[in-house]
C-alpha positions as CSV (number, residue, x, y, z in Angstrom):
1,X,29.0,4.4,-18.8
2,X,28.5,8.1,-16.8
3,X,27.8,7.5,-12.7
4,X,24.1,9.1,-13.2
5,X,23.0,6.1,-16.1
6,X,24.9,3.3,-14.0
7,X,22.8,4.4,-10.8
8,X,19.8,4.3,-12.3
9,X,20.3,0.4,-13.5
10,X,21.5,-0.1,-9.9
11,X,18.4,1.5,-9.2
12,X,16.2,0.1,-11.2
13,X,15.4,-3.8,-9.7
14,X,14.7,-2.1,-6.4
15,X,11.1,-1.4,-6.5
16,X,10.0,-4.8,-7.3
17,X,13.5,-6.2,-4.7
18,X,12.2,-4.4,-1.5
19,X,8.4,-4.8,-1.7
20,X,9.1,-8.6,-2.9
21,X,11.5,-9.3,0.0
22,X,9.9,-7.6,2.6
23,X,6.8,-9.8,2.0
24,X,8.7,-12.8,3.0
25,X,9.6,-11.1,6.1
26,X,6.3,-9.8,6.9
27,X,5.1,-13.5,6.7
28,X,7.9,-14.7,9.2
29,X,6.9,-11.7,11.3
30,X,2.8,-12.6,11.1
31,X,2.7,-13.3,14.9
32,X,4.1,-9.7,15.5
33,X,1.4,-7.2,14.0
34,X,3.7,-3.7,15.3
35,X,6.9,-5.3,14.0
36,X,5.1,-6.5,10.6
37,X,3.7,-3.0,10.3
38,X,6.9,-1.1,10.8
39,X,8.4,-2.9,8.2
40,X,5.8,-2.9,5.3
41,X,6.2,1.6,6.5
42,X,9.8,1.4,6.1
43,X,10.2,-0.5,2.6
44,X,7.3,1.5,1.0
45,X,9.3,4.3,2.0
46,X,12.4,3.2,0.7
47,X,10.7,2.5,-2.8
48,X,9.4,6.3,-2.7
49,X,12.6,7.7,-2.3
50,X,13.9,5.2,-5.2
51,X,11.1,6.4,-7.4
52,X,12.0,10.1,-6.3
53,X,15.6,9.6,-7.6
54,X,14.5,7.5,-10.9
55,X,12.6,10.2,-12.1
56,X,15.0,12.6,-10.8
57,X,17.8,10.5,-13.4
58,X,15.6,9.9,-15.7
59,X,14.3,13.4,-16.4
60,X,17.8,15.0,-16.7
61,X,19.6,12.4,-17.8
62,X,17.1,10.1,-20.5
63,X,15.9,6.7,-20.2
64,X,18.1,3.6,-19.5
65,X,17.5,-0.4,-19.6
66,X,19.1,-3.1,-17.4
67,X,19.3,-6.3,-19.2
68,X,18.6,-9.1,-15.7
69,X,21.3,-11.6,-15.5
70,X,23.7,-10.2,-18.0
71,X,21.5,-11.5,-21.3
72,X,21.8,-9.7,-24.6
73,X,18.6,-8.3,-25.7
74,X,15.8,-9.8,-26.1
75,X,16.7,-13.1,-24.7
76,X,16.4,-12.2,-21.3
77,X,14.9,-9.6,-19.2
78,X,14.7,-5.9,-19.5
79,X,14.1,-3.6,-17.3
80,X,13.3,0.4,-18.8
81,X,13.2,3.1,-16.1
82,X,11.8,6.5,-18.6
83,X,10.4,9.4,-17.9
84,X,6.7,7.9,-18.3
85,X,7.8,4.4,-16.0
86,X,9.6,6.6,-13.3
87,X,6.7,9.3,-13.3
88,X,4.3,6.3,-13.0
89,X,6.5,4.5,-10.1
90,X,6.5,7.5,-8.0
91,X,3.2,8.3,-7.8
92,X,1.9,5.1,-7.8
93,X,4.1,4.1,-4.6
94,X,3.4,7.4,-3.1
95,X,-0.3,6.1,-2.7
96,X,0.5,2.8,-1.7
97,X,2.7,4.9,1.4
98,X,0.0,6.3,2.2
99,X,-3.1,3.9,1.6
100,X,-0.5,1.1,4.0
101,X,-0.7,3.8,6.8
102,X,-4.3,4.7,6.6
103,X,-4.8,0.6,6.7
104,X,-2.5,0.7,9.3
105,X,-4.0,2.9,11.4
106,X,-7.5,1.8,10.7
107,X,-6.4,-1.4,11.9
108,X,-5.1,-0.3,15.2
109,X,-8.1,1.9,15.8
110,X,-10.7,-0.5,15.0
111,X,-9.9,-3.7,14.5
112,X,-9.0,-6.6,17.2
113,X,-7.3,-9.7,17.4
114,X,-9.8,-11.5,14.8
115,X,-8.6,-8.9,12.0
116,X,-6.6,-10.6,9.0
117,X,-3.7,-8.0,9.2
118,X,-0.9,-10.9,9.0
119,X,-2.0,-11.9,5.6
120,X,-3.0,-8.3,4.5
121,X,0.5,-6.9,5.2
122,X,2.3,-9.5,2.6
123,X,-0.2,-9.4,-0.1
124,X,-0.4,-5.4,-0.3
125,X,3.2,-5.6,-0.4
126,X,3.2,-8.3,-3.6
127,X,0.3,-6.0,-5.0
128,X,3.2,-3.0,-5.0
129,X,5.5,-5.3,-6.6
130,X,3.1,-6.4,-9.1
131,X,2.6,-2.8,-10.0
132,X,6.4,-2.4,-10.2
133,X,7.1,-4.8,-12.8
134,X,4.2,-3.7,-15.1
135,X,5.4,0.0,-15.0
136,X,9.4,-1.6,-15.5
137,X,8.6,-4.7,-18.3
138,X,10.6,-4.0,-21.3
139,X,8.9,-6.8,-22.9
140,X,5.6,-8.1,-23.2
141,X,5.5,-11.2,-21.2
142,X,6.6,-9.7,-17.9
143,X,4.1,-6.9,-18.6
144,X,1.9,-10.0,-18.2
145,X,3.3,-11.7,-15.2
146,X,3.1,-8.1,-13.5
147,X,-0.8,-8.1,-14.4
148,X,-1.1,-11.6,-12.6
149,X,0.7,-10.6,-9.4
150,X,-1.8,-7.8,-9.2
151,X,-4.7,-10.5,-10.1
152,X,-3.1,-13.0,-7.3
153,X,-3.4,-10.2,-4.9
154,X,-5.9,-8.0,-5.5
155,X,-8.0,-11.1,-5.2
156,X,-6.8,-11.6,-1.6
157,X,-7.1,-8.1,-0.5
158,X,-10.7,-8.1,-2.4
159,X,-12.0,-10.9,0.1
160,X,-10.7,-10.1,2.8
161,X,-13.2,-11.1,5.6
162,X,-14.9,-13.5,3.0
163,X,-18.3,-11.9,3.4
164,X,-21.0,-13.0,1.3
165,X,-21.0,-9.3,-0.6
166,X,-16.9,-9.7,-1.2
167,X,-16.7,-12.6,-1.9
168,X,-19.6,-12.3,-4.8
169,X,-17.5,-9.3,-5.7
170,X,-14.3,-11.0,-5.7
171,X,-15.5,-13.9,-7.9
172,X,-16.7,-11.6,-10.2
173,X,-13.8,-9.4,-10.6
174,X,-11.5,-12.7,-11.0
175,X,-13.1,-14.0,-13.9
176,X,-13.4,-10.4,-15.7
177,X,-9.2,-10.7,-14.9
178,X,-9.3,-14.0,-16.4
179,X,-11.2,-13.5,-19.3
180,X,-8.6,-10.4,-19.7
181,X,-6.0,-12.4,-18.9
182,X,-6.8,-14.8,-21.5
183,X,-7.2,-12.4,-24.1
184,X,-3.4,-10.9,-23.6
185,X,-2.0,-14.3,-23.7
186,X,-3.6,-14.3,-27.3
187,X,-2.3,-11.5,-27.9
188,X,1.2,-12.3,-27.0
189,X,0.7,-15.5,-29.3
190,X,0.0,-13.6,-31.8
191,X,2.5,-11.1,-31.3
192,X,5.1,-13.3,-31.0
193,X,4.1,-15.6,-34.3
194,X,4.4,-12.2,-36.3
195,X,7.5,-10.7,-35.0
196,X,9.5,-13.6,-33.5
197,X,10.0,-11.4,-30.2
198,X,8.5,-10.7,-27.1
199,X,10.8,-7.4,-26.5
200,X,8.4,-4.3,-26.6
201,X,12.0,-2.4,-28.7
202,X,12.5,-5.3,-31.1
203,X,8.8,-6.1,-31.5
204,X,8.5,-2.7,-32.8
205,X,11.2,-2.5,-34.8
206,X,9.2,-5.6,-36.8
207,X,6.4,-4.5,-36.3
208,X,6.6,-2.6,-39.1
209,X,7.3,-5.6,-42.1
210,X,4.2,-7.3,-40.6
211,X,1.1,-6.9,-43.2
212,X,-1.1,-4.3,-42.3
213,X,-4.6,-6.8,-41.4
214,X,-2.3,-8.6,-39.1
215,X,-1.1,-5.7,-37.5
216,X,-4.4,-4.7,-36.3
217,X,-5.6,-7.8,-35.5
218,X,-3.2,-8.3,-33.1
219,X,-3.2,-4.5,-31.7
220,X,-7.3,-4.9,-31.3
221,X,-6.3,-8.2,-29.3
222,X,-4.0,-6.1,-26.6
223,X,-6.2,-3.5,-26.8
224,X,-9.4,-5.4,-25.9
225,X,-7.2,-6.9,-22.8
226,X,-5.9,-3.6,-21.9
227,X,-9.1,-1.9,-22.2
228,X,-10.5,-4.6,-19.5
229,X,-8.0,-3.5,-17.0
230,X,-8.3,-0.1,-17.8
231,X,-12.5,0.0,-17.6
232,X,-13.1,1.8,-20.5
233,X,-16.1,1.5,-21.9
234,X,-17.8,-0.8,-23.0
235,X,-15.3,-2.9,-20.7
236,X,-16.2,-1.2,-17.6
237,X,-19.3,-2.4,-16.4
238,X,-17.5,-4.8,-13.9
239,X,-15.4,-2.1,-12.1
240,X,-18.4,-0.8,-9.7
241,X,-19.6,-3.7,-8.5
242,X,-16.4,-5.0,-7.6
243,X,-14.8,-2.2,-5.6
244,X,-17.4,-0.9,-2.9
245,X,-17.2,-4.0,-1.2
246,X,-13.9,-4.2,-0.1
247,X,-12.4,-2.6,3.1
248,X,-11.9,1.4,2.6
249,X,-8.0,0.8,2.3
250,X,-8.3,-1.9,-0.3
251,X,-11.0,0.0,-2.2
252,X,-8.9,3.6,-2.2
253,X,-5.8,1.8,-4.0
254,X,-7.8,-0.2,-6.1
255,X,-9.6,2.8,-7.0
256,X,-6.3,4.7,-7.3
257,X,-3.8,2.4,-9.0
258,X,-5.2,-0.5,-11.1
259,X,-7.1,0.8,-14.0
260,X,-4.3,3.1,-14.4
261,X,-1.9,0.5,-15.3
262,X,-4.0,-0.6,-17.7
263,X,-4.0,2.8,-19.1
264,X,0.1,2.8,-19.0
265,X,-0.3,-0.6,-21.0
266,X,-2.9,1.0,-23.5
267,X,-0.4,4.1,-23.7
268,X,3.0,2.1,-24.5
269,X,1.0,-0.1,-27.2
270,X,-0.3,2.8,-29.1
271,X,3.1,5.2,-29.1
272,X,5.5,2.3,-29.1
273,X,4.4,-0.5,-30.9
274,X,1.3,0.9,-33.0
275,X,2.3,4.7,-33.5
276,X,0.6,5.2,-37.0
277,X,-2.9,6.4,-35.7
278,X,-4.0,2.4,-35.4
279,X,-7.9,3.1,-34.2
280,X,-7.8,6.5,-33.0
281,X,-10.7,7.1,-34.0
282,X,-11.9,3.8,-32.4
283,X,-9.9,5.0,-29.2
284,X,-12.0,8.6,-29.0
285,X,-15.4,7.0,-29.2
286,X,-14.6,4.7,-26.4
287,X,-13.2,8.1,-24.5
288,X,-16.4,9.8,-25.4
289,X,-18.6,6.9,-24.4
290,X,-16.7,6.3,-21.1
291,X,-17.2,9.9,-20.2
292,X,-20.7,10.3,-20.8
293,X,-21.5,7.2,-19.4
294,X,-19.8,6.7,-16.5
295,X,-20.8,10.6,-15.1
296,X,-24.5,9.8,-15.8
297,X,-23.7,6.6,-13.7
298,X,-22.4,8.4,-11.0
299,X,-25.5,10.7,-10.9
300,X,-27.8,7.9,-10.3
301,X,-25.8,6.4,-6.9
302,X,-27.2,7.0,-3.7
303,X,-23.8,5.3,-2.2
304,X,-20.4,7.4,-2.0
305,X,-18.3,4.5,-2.6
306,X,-20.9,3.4,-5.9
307,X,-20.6,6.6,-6.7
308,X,-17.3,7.3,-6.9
309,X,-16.1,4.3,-8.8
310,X,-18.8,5.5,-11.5
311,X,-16.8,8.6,-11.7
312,X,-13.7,6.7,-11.9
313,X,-14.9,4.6,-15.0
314,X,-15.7,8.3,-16.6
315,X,-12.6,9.9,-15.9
316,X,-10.7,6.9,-17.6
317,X,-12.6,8.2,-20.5
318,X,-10.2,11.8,-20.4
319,X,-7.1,9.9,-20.2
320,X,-8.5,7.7,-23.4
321,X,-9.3,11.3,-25.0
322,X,-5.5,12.2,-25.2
323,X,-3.7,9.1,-26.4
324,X,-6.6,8.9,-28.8
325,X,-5.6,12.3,-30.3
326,X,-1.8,10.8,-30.9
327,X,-0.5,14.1,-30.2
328,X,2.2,15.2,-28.0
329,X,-0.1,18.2,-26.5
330,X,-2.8,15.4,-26.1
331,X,-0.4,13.1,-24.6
332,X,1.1,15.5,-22.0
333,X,-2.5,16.4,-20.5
334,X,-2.5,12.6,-20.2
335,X,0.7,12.1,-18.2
336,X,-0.4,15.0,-16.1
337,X,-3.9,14.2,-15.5
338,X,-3.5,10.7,-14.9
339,X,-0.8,11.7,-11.9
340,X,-3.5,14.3,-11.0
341,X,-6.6,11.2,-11.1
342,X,-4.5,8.8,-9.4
343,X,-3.8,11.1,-6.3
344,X,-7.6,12.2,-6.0
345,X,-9.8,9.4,-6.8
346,X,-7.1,7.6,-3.8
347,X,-7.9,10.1,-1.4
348,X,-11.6,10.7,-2.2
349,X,-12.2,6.7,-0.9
350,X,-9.8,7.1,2.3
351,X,-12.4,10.2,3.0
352,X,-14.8,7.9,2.2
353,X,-13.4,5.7,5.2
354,X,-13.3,7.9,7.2
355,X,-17.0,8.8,7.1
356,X,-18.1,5.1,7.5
357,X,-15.9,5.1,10.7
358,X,-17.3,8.5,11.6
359,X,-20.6,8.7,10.7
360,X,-21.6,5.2,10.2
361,X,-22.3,4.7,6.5
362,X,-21.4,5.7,3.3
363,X,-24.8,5.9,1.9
364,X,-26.6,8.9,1.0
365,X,-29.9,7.8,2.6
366,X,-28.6,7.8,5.7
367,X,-25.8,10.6,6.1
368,X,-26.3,14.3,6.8
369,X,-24.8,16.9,9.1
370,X,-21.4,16.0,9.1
371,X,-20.6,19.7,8.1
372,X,-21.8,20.8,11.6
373,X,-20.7,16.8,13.3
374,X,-17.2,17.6,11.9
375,X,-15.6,20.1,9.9
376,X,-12.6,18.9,9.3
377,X,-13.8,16.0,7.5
378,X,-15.7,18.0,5.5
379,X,-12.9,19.8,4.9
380,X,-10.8,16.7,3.9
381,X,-14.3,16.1,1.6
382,X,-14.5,19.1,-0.5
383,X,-11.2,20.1,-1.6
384,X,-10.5,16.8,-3.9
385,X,-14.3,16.9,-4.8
386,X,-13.2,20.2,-6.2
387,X,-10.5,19.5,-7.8
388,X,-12.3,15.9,-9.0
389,X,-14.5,18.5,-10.8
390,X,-12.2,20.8,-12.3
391,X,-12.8,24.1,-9.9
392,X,-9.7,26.5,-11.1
393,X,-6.7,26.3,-10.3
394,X,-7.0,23.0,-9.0
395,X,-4.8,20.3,-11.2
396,X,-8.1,18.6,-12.0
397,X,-8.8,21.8,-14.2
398,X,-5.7,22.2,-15.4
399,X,-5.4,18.6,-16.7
400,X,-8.7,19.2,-18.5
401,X,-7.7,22.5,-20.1
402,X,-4.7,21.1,-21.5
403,X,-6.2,17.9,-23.0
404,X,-9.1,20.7,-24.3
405,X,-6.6,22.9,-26.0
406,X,-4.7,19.4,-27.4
407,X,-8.8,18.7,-28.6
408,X,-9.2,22.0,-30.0
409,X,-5.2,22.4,-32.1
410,X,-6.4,18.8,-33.4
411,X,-10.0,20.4,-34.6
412,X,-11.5,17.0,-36.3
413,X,-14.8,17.1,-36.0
414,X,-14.8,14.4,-33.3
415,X,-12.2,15.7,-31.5
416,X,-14.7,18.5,-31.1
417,X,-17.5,16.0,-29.8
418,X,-14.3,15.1,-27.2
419,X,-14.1,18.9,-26.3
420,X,-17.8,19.3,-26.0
421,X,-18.4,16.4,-24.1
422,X,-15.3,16.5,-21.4
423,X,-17.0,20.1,-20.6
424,X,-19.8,18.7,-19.9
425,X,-18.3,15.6,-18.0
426,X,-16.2,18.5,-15.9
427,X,-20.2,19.8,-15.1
428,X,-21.3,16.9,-14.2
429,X,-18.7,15.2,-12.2
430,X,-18.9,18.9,-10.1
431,X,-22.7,18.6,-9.7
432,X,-22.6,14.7,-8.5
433,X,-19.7,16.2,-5.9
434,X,-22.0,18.8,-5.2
435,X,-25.0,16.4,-4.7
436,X,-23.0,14.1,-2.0
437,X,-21.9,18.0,0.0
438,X,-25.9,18.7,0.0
439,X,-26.9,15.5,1.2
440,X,-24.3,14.4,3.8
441,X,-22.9,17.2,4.9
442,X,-25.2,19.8,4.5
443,X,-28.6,18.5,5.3
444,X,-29.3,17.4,9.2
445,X,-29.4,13.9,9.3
446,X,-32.8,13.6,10.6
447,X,-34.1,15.2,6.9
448,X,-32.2,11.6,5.3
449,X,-34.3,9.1,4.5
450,X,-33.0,6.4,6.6
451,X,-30.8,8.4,8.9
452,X,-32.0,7.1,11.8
453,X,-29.8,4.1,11.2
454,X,-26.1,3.3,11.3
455,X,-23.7,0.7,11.1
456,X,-23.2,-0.6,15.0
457,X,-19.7,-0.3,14.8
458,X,-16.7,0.7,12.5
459,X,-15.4,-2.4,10.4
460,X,-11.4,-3.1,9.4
461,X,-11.0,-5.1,7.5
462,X,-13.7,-7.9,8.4
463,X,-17.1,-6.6,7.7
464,X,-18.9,-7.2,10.4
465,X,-21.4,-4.3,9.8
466,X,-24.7,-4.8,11.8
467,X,-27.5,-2.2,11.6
468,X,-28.5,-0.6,15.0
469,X,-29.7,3.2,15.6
470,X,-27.7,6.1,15.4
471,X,-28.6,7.5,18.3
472,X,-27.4,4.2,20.6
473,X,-24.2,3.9,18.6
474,X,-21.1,4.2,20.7
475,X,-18.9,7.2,20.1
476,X,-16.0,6.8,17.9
477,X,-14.2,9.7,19.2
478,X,-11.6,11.6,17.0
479,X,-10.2,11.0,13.7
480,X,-7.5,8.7,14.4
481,X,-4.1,10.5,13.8
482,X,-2.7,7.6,11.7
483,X,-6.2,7.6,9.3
484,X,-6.1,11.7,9.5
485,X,-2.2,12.0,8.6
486,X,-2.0,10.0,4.7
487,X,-5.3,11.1,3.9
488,X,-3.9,15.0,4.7
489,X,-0.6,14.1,2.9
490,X,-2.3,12.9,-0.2
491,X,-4.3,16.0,-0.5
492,X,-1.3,17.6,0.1
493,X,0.2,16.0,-2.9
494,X,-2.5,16.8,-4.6
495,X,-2.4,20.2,-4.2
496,X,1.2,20.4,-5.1
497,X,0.4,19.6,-9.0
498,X,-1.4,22.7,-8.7
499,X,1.8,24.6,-7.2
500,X,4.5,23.0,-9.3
501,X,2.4,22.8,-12.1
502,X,4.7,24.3,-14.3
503,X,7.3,22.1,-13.3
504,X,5.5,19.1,-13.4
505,X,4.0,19.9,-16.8
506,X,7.1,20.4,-18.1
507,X,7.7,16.7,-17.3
508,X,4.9,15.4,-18.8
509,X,5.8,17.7,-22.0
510,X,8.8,16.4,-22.4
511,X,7.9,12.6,-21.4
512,X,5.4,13.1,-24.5
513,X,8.4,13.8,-26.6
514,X,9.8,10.9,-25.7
515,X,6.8,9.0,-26.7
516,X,6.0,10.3,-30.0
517,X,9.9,9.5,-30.6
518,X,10.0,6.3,-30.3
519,X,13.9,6.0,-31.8
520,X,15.2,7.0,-28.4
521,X,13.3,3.9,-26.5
522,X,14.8,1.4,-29.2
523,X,18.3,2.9,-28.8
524,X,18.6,2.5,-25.6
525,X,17.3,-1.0,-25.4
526,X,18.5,-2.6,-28.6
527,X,22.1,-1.1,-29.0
528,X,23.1,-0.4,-25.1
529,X,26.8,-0.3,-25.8
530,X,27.1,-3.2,-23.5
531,X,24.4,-5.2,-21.2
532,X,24.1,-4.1,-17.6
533,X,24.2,-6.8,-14.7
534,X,21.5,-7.1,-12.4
535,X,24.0,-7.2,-9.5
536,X,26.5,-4.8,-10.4
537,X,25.8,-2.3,-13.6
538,X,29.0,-1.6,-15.4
């Protein structure tokens, strides 16, 4: 076995390891807020720079898979580290970095001694390890379990403060989860009656003997389950009445993260397990509909946060529109954009955050002149509203381009309606951007309808939001350096897809290879040459 595949299996276990152990010592420390933050910094960190070197291995040296405890496949469990679970690792614990340090400094900013930091830090910290082991699961039942951590704490972090409004949210989102949940377990049943397996490699080397009306029963099953989690339509309608309500930190992951492993679960059933065009027709409608939908949503919002999880719903609907087209062009534009959505739609709610704290709401009817109040926060504002919207040569536009051209080398009819119809999501997504710059930034505040009134007070992550006016509300002085910093850094991220994109769509070009070829993913899982151990890979 060369050094560069043994260091990825030693490599591997670490990002759910660090995040999992360093929640039990965040609860030990819970009586020590500065030495419980410190540590949740540090181990995030540490599974960013793991992430960094995954993909690093991965990408010049192909795909490996760690059998835990020394079990042959598929009796125990495997762990794959690709191109696509490496890609997705990184910048999915980038944002968690940098989401933990906004909620960080939020909370030293504006919270007080009442605040529920000693049970937020732990449960964010499960949440990234919950992510960890979807992104990592080899096999269908631990993609499950890695579904339920993030249900176990995304709950938590959803009711946080156990307001009325959250915890009507929360309840809500919890049984969508569970009805999902529910759903996948029949699907797993199902799965495993047909196949006799559980492993995602073995499963789809079966796959194949099982009769055709089976097959699609049980792919509508996942699908159905995966399509909950991802909010496509017509799934999505509980997605933006759940998220506004939680704190901005909360919210900005949420917003960033969760939907998108749905989408990496969507993506590994159809190229993996289903890759003979299974309902891609079915799959493009949805896109369509989600688009549409979801931007005419958006338009309708007179809140920022309302508004943007109506755009989030839509853009689900682009990444929908390249796995749909089963193409490796198609499914490129996905990888890319999804890195590109998960960056911006993050740091779009921690500007969000930052308004509330600044200006006292996040509602249109009562913001305006935060251009003049503060320029740097509209600054922070309109560059990922632009590149939200697909301005050139931002990576929002070139993700759309390149899942457009994928549209138009396809040229079905429908995958024309796709083309025609992401245009004119990409217009409306830049007018409802457009439409929040008029209103609270441009426009004095004394021309909004209700902008006489503010919220008395920031709030951390208890709501404790009481209306007063604007006038009498107490200063809240500068943008806190430890808000200002991750919001700049993940702009600054952003940004860099537009820089590197070459680079980075090289990646994602050749990470679609890898998925339209599926013989390389079964290789390397069922017939390693020998099984690695989880505590010393051979």
């Amino acid at each position: 076995m060369t050094l560069p595949h043994d260091l990825i299996l030693r490599l591997a276990p670490l990002p759910v390891l660090i995040p999992m152990l360093t929640a039990a010592v965040t609860l030990i420390t819970g009586r020590r807020p500065r030495v419980q933050q410190a540590v949740s910094v540090i181990a995030l960190s540490a599974v960013v720079a793991v992430a960094a070197m995954l993909l690093y291995l991965a990408d010049r040296n192909g795909m490996a898979a760690l059998q835990v405890g020394d079990w042959h496949t598929p009796i125990g469990i495997t762990l794959v580290v690709d191109r696509l679970s490496a890609a997705m690792l990184l910048v999915s614990s980038i944002v968690l970095l940098a989401v933990l340090v906004f909620a960080v400094g939020q909370g030293i900013s504006d919270g007080n001694e009442r605040q529920p930091t000693s049970i937020f830090q732990p449960t964010y910290l499960i949440l990234s390890a919950g992510v960890s082991i979807a992104f990592l699961a080899g096999d269908l039942f631990n993609l499950f379990v890695g579904f339920e951590v993030l249900l176990a704490a995304s709950f938590v972090l959803l009711t946080l403060g156990a307001s009325a409004e959250r915890v009507r949210a929360g309840v809500s989102y919890v049984m969508v989860s569970m009805v999902s949940s529910l759903i996948f377990l029949t699907g797993i049943a199902l799965a495993y009656a047909a196949t006799g397996t559980l492993n995602l490699a073995q499963m789809a080397e079966r796959m194949g003997s099982v009769p055709g009306g089976v097959r699609s029963a049980i792919y509508a099953v996942l699908l159905v389950a995966f399509g909950i989690k991802a909010a496509v339509f017509p799934l999505s309608n509980w997605l933006p009445d759940s998220y506004p309500t939680a704190p901005a930190p909360v919210t900005a992951v949420f917003a960033g993260l969760l939907t998108k492993v749905g989408v990496y679960a969507i993506i590994r059933l159809h190229t993996l397990l289903f890759p003979a065009a299974h309902f891609d027709r079915i799959l493009l409608i949805c896109g369509l509909l989600t688009m549409v939908l979801g931007i005419l949503g958006a338009i309708a919002q007179s809140d920022i946060k309302r508004l943007l999880s109506f755009t989030l719903v839509s853009h689900i609907g682009y990444l929908m529109f390249g796995i749909g087209l089963n193409t490796s062009l198609g499914l490129a534009g996905t990888v890319y954009y999804v890195a590109h959505h998960i960056l911006v739609q993050t740091t779009l709610f921690l500007v969000v955050g930052l308004i509330e704290r600044q200006a006292g709401s996040a509602s249109l009817e009562r913001l305006g002149g935060l251009l003049a109040a503060s320029p740097a926060l509209a600054v922070l504002f309109g560059i990922p509203a632009m590149n939200l919207g697909g301005i050139p040569p931002f990576s929002g536009f070139l993700g759309k381009v390149t899942l457009l051209q994928a549209g138009a080398a396809d040229g079905s009819s429908l995958s024309w309606v796709l083309v025609a119809g992401s245009v004119l999501t990409s217009l409306l997504t830049l007018y409802a951007m457009a439409r929040v710059w008029s209103k609270a930034f441009w426009r004095p505040r004394a021309q909004a309808p209700e902008g006489e009134l503010a919220d008395a007070a920031p709030s951390a992550l208890i709501d404790e939001s009481v209306d007063m006016l604007f006038d009498e509300r107490p200063d809240p002085g500068r943008m806190p350096r430890l808000m200002l910093m991750p919001t700049v850094a993940l702009i600054a991220v952003g940004l860099a897809l537009t820089v590197f994109a070459g680079p980075i769509l090289n990646i994602a070009t050749r990470t679609a290879g890898d998925l339209m070829d599926r013989n390389t993913y079964l290789t390397t899982v069922l017939h390693s040459p020998e099984p690695a151990r989880a505590g010393g890979a051979r």
